[in-house]
C-alpha positions as CSV (number, residue, x, y, z in Angstrom):
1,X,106.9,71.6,81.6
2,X,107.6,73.0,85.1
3,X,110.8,72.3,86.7
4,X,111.4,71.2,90.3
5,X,112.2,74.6,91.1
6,X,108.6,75.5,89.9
7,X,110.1,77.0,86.8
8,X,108.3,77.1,83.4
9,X,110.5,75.8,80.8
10,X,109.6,77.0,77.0
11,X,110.6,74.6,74.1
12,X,113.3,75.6,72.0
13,X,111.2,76.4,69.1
14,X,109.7,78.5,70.6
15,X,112.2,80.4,72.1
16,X,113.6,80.7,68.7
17,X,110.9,81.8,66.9
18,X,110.1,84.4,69.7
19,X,113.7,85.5,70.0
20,X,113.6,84.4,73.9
21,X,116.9,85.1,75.3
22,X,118.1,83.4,79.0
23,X,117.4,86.5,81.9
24,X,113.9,87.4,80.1
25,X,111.2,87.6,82.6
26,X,107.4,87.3,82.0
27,X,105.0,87.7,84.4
28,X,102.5,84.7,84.7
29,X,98.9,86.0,84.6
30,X,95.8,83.6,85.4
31,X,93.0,83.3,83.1
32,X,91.1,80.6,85.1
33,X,91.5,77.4,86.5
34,X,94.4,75.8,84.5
35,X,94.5,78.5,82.3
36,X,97.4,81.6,82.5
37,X,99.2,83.1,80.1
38,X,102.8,84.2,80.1
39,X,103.3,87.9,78.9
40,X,106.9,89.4,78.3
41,X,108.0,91.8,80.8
42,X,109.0,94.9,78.4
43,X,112.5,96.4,79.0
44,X,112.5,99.6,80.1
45,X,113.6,102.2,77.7
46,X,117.0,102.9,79.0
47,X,117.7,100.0,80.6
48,X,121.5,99.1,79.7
49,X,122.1,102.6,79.1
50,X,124.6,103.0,82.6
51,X,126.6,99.7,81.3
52,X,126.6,100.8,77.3
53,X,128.4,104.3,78.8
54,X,130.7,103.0,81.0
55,X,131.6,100.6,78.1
56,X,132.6,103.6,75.8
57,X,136.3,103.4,74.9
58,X,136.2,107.5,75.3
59,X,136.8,108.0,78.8
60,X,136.2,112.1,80.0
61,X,133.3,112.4,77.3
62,X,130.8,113.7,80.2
63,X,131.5,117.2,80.9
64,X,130.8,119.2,83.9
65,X,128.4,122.2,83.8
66,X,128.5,124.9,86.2
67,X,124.7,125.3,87.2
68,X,123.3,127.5,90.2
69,X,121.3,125.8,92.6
70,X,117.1,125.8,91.9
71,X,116.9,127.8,95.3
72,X,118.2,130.4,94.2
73,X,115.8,131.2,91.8
């Protein structure tokens, strides 16, 4: 079904069965006439990573490394 907002609205089974959480994107490719296909945009590896560390209950677990600059070398 498409929304009024021109959004594509997946049945519940299948979001289920497919583990299809709110905030997913998939990008809409088309086949032909009447025909696309929805593929799952894949996460990028670290996304999340920022938020998970600044959600560590250890605050001060980055230390600082003294490093010369690359134009010095």
């Amino acid at each position: 079904m498409i929304s009024s907002k021109g959004q594509i609205v997946l049945p519940a089974e299948f979001r289920q069965v497919d583990q299809i959480e709110p905030g997913q994107e998939f990008d809409v490719e088309r086949l032909d006439r009447g025909d696309y296909r929805l593929v799952r945009r894949t996460a990028p590896r670290n996304e999340g990573a920022i938020e998970w560390l600044l959600a560590c209950p250890h605050k001060d677990f980055v230390l600082h490394v003294e490093s010369e600059s690359t134009d010095t070398l």
